[in-house]
C-alpha positions as CSV (number, residue, x, y, z in Angstrom):
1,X,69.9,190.2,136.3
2,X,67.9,187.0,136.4
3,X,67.4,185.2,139.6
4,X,66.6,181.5,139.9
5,X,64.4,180.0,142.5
6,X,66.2,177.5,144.2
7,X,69.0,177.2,146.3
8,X,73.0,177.4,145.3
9,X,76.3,176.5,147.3
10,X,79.4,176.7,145.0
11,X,81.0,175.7,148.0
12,X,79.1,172.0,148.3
13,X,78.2,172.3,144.9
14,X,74.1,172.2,145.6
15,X,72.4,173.5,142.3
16,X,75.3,174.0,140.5
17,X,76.9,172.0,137.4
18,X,78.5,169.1,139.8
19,X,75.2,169.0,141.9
20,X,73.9,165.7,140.7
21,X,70.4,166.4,140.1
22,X,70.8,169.0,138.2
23,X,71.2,166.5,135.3
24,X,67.7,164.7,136.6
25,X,65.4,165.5,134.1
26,X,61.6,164.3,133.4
27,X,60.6,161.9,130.0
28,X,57.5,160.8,128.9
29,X,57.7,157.3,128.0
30,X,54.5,155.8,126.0
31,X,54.0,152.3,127.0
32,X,52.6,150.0,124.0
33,X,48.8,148.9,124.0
34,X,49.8,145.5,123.9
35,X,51.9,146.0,127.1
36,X,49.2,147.5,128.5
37,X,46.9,144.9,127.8
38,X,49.1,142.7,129.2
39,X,49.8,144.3,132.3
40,X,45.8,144.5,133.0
41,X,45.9,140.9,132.6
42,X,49.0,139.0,133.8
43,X,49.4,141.6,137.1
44,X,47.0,142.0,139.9
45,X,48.3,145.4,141.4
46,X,48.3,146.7,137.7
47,X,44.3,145.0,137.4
48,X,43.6,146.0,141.3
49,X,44.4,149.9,140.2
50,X,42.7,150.2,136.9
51,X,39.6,148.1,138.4
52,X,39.3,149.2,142.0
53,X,38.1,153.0,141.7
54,X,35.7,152.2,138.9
55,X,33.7,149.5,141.7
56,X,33.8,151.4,144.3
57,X,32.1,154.3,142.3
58,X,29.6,152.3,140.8
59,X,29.0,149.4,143.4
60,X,25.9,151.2,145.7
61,X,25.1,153.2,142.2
62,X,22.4,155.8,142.9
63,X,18.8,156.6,144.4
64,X,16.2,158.1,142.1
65,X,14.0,160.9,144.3
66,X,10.7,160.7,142.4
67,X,7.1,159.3,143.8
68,X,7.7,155.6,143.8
69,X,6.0,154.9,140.1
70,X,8.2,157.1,138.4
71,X,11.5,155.8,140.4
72,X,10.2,152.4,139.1
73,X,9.9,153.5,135.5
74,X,13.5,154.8,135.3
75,X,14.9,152.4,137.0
76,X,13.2,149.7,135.1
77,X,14.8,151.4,131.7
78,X,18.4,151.2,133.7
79,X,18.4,148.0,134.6
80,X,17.0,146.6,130.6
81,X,19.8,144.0,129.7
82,X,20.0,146.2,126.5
83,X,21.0,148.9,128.6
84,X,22.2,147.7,132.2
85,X,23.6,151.0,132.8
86,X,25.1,150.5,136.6
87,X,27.4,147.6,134.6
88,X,28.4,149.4,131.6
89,X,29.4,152.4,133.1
90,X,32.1,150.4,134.8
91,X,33.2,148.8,131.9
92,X,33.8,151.8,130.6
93,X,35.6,153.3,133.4
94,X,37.9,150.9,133.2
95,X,38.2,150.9,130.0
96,X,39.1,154.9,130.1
97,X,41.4,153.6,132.4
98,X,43.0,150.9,131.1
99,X,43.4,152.9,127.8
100,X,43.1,156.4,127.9
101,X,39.1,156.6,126.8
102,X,35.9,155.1,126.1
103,X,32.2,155.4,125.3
104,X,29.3,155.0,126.2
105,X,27.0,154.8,122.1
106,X,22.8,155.4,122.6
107,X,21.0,153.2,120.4
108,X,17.9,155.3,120.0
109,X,14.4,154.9,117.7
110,X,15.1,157.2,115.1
111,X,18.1,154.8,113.7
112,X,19.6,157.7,112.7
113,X,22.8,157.9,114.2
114,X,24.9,160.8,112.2
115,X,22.1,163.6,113.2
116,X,22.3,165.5,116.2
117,X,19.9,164.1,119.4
118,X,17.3,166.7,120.5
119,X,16.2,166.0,123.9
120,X,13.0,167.4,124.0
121,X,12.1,164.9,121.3
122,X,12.5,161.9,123.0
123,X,9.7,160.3,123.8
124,X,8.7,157.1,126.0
125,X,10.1,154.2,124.8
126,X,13.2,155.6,122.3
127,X,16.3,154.4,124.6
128,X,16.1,150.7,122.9
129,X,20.1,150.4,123.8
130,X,23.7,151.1,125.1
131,X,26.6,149.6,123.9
132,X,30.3,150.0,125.7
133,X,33.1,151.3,123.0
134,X,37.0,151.7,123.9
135,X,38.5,154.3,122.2
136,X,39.7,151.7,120.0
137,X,36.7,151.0,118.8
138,X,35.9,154.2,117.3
139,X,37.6,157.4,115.1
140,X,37.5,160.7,115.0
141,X,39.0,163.0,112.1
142,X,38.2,166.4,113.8
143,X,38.0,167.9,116.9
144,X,35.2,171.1,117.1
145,X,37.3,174.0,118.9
146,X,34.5,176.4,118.1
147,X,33.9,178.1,121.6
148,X,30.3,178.4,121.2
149,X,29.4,175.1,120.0
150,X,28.2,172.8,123.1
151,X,30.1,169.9,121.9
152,X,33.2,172.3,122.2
153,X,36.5,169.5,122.7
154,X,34.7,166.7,121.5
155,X,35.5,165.4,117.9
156,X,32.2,166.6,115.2
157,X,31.7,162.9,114.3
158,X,32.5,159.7,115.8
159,X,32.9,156.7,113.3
160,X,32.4,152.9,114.4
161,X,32.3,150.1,112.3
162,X,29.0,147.7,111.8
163,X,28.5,144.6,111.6
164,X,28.9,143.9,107.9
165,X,32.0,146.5,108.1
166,X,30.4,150.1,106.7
167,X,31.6,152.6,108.4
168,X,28.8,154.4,110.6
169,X,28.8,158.0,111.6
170,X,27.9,159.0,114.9
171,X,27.0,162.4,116.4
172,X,28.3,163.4,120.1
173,X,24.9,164.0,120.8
174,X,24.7,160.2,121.2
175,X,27.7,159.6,123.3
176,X,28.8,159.8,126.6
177,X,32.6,160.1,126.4
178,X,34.9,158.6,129.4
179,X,38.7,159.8,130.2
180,X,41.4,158.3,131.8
181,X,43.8,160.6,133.3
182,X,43.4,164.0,131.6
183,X,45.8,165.9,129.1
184,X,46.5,169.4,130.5
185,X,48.9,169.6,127.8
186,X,47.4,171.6,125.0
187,X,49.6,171.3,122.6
188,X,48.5,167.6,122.7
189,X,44.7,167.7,123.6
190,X,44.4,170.0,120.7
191,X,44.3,167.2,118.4
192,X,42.9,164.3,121.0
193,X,39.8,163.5,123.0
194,X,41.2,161.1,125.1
195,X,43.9,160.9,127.7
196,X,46.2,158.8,128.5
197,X,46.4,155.0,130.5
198,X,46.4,156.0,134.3
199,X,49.3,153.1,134.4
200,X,52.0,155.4,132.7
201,X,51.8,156.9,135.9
202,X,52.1,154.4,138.3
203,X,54.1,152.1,135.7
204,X,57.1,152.3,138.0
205,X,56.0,152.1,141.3
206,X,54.3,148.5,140.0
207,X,57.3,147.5,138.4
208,X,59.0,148.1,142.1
209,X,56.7,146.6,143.9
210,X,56.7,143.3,141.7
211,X,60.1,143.1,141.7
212,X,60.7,142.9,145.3
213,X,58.2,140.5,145.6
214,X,59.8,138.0,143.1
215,X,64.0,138.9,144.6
216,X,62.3,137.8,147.6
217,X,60.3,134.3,146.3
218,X,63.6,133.5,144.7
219,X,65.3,133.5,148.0
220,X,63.0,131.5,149.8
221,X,64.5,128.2,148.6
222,X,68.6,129.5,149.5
223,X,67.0,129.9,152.5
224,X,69.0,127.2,154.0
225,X,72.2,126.5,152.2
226,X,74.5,123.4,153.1
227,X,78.6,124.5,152.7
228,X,81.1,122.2,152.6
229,X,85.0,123.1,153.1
230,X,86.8,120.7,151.5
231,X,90.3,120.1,151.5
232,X,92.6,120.0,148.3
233,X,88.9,120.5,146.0
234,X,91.0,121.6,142.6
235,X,92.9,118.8,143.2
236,X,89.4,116.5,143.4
237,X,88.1,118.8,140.0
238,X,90.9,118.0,137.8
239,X,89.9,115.0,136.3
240,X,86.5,113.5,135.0
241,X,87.1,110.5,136.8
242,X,88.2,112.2,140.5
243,X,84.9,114.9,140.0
244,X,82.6,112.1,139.7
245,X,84.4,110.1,142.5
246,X,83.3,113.0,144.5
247,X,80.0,113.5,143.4
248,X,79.4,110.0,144.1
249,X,80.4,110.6,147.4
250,X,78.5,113.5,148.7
251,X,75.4,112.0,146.8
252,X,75.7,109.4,149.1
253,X,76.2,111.3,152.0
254,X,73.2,113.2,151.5
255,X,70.9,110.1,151.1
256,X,72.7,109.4,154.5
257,X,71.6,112.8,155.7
258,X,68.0,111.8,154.1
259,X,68.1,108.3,155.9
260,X,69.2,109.2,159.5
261,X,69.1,113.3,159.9
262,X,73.3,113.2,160.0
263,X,76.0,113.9,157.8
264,X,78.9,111.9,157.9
265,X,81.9,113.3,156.5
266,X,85.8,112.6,157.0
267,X,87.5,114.6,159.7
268,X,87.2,116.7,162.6
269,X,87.1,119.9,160.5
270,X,90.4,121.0,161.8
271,X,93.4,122.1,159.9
272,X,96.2,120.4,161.4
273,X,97.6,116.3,160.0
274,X,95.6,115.1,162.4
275,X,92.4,116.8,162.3
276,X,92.7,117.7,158.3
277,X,89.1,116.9,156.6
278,X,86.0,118.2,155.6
279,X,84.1,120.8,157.1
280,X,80.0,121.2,157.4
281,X,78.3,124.4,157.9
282,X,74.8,126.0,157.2
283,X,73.8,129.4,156.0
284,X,70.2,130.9,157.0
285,X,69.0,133.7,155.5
286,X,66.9,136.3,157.8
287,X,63.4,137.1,156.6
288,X,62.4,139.2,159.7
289,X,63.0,142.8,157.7
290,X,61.8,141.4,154.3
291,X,57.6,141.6,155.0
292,X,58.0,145.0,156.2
293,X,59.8,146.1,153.0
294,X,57.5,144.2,150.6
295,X,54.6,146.4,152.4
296,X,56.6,149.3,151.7
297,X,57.0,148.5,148.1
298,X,53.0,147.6,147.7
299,X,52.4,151.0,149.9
300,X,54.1,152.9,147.5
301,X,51.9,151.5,144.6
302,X,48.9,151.8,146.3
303,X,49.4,155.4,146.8
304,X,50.3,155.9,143.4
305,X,46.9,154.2,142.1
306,X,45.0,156.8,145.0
307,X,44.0,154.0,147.0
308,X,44.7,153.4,150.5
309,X,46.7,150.1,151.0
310,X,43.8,148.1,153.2
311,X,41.4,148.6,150.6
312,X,44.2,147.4,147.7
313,X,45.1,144.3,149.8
314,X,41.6,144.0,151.0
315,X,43.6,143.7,154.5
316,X,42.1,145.0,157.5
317,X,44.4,147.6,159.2
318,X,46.5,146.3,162.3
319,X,48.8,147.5,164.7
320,X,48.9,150.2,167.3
321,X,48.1,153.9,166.3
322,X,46.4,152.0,162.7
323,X,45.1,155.1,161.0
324,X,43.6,152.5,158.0
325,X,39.7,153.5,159.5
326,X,40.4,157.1,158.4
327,X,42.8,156.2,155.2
328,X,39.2,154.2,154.1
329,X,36.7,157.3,155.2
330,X,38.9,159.7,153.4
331,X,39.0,157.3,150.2
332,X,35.3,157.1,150.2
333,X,34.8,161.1,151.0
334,X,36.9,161.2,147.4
335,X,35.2,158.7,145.7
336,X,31.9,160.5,146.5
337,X,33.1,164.0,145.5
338,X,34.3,162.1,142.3
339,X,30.7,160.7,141.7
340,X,29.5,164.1,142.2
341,X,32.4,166.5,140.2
342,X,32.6,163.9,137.5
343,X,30.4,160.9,136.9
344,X,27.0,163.1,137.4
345,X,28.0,165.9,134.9
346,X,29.1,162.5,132.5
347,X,26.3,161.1,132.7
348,X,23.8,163.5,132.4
349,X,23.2,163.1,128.6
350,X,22.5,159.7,129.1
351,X,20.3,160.4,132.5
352,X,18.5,163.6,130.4
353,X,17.8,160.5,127.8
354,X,16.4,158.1,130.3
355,X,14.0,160.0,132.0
356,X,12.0,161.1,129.2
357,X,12.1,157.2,127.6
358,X,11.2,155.8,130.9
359,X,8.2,158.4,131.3
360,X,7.8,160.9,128.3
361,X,8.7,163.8,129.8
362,X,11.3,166.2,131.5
363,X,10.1,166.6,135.1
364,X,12.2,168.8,136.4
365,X,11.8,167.7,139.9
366,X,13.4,164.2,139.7
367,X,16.9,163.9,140.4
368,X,19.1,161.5,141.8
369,X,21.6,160.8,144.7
370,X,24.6,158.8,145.0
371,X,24.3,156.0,147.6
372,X,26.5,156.5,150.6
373,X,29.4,153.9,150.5
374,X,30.4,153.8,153.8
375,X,28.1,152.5,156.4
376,X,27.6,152.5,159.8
377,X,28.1,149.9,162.3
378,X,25.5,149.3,164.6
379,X,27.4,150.6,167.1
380,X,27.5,154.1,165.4
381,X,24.0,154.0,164.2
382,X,23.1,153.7,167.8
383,X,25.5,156.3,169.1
384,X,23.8,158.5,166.1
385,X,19.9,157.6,167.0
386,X,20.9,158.8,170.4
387,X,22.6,162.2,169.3
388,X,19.7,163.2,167.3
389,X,16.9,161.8,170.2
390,X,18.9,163.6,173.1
391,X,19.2,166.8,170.7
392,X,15.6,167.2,170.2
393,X,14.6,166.3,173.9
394,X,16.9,169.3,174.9
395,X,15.5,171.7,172.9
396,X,11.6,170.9,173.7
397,X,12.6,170.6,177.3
398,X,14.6,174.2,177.1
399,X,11.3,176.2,175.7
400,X,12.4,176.5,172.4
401,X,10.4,174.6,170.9
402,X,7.4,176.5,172.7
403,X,8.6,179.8,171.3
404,X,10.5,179.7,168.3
405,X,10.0,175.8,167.2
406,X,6.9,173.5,167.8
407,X,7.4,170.3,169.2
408,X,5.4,168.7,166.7
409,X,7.5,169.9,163.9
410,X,10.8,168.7,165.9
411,X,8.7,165.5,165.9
412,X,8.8,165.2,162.5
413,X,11.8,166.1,161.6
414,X,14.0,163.6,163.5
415,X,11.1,161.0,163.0
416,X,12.5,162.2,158.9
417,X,16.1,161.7,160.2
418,X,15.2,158.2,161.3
419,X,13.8,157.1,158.2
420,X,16.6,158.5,155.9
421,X,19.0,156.8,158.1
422,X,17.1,153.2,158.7
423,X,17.7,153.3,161.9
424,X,13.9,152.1,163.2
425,X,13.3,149.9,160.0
426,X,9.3,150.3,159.4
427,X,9.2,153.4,161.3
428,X,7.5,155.0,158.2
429,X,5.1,152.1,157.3
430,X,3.9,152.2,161.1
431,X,3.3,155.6,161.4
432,X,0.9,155.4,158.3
433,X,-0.8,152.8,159.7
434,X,-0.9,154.2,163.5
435,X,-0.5,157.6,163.0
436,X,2.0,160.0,165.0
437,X,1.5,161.3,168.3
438,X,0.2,164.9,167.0
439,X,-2.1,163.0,164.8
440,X,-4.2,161.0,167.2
441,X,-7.2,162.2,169.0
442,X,-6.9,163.5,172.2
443,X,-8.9,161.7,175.1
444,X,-11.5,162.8,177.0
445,X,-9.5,163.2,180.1
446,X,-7.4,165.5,177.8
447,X,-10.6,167.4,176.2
448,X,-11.8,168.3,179.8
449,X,-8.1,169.3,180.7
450,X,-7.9,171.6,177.8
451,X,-11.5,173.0,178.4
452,X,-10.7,174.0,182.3
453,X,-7.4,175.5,181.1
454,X,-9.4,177.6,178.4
455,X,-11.9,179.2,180.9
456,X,-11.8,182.6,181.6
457,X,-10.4,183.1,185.1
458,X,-12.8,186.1,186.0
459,X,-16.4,183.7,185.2
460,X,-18.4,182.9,188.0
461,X,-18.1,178.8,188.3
462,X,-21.9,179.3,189.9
């Protein structure tokens, strides 16, 4: 007997054949390029989601930890207009994005595109350029599913077009390959490299969000409506002559309206033969519920793009109990973890590429870490420079640092902390030039302290 996980009432019909959402199934529905294009460019929400993610993780970009001439070497091949790596590797984000997949194409020395890129011979000077490719720019016709290859899910050739039309092959050595969202589907990502547009996903939710926005705007001028009751109206309507003797009329009254802020019209309103003529009332529509369902709508799409709504309206978060401050720590915690799971192992055929045409070689010691992206007020930095002062005081003042730490070494490690953190800006520059309190010369007073203190207590002073 087979058993099915979910719940059944043949009483109220729950997960049976007259339970409703039994019959709710899940479609993939491919959206055109074209109407992808066109949503990147005609709807901000649908730009704001694509574009956002791919700033935020490039905006501070990374630091280089390196002595200071090698830092400027690499960074002075990142920053090459042929290269401009920090700007391209956006572009291409959002190109993965926008499309499904893109590339990132090394222009090396050797001009020889179609052979495989060993790393340990690239010498100083080969990186000449980098040029951004969507995955529309470039074909594939097979996909190497050989397990022990290192290019194992990436097609064995790319092929781009040059400028007088050949086609040009392309190893994967010489590319750094971009996703938009992944296929987990391998019945599908057996036979392609890229993914899909991360707007199939939040297609909906957009569409949602944009429509109550525009029911709304088309409200806004029925806002006010002016509604006249009048008596016997078919009667007025019946004839050319009669509908135009109205219209006349009421055209006239409203230029009276226009002239003194009053409408005249025949009557009292009433219904009797005394009181029979028209009657003037105005409809108002409420808009008191409307911005808090609009929000709704954009929350919703916000969510669905993985951003938190003050960072997609650029709207600072308001209101009692406002969790936005966390919402934006927790978005940058994930945008950081991204830089780290993701961009960094991306990019590391392109970084194991730049090192050695910047200097040369392969040092093994250089490596890289993202720049934080969310910063401290001064407030907090404060709050922190005390935290870490008060921390070491108490554990020099508690012995500790007599018997299992030196105070000198606690001295240098949160004088470390201060520098990392910038908190005393020149702290670093002024203790090279000063020197720190365990590297100046003790005083003479303090020479004859520490000479008493050093005398052996059972010498005769005479």
């Amino acid at each position: 007997m087979m058993f099915l996980d979910r719940l059944q009432n043949f009483v109220s019909g729950l997960g049976s054949s007259k339970d409703k959402k039994t019959a709710t199934v899940y479609g993939f529905l491919p959206i055109d390029v074209t109407q992808l294009n066109a949503m990147h460019r005609s709807d901000w929400m649908a730009r704001k989601i694509v574009d956002i993610i791919p700033d935020d993780m490039t905006r501070e970009w990374r630091e280089w930890k390196a002595d200071e001439d090698t830092v400027e070497l690499i960074e002075k091949v990142e920053r090459a207009p042929q290269i401009s790596i920090q700007a391209k590797v956006n572009e291409a984000m959002q190109l993965a994005r926008l499309r499904g997949g893109a590339a990132l194409m090394l222009g090396m020395k050797d001009a020889q595109p179609g052979e495989e890129l060993v790393l340990d011979r690239v010498k100083e000077g080969d990186l000449l350029y980098v040029h951004v490719l969507g995955r529309d720019d470039v074909s594939y016709t097979e996909i190497d599913r050989d397990v022990l290859s290192p290019y194992f899910g990436e097609p064995k050739m790319y092929q781009a077009r040059s400028k007088d039309g050949a086609q040009v092959e392309v190893h994967p050595s010489r590319v750094v390959r971009f996703i938009g969202a992944p296929i987990l589907d391998r019945s599908i990502s057996e036979y392609d490299c890229w993914g899909d547009s991360i707007l199939l996903v939040v297609h909906d939710a957009i569409q949602n969000a944009a429509s109550s926005q525009e029911h709304i705007a088309s409200l806004i001028p029925e806002a006010k409506t002016d509604v006249i009751y009048i008596p016997n109206l078919s009667q007025h309507l019946a004839s050319a002559a009669s509908t135009s003797k109205l219209t006349e009329r009421f055209a006239y009254a409203n230029s009276l309206k226009s002239m003194f802020n009053m409408l005249l019209l025949e009557g009292n309103g009433g219904t009797g033969p005394n009181g029979a003529g028209e009657k003037w009332e105005q409809k108002t529509i409420n808009f008191g519920q409307f911005p808090e369902l609009m929000r709704q709508y954009l929350q919703v799409a916000a969510g669905a793009g993985d951003i938190p709504l003050a960072r997609f309206l650029q709207d600072a978060p308001s209101g009692l109990g406002s969790n936005g401050e966390s919402a934006l720590r927790n978005y940058y915690d994930k945008i950081s973890a991204d830089q780290r799971n993701k961009l960094t192992p991306n990019l590391w055929r392109f970084d194991e590429v730049c090192i050695r045409s910047a200097t040369g070689k392969r040092d093994p010691a250089i490596f890289y870490e993202w720049a934080p992206l969310y910063t401290q007020s001064e407030k907090e930095r404060a709050e922190t420079f005390k935290i870490y002062a008060d921390g070491a005081r108490t554990i020099v003042g508690s012995g500790l640092g007599q018997e299992i730490i030196t105070r000198e070494a606690i001295s240098k490690s949160l004088t470390n902390r201060i520098v990392e953190d910038g908190i005393l800006p020149g702290l670093a520059e002024a203790i090279a030039e000063y020197g720190s309190i365990e590297q100046q010369e003790p005083s003479e007073e303090e020479l004859a302290a520490i000479t008493v203190q050093s005398r052996p207590s059972n010498v005769d002073a005479g």
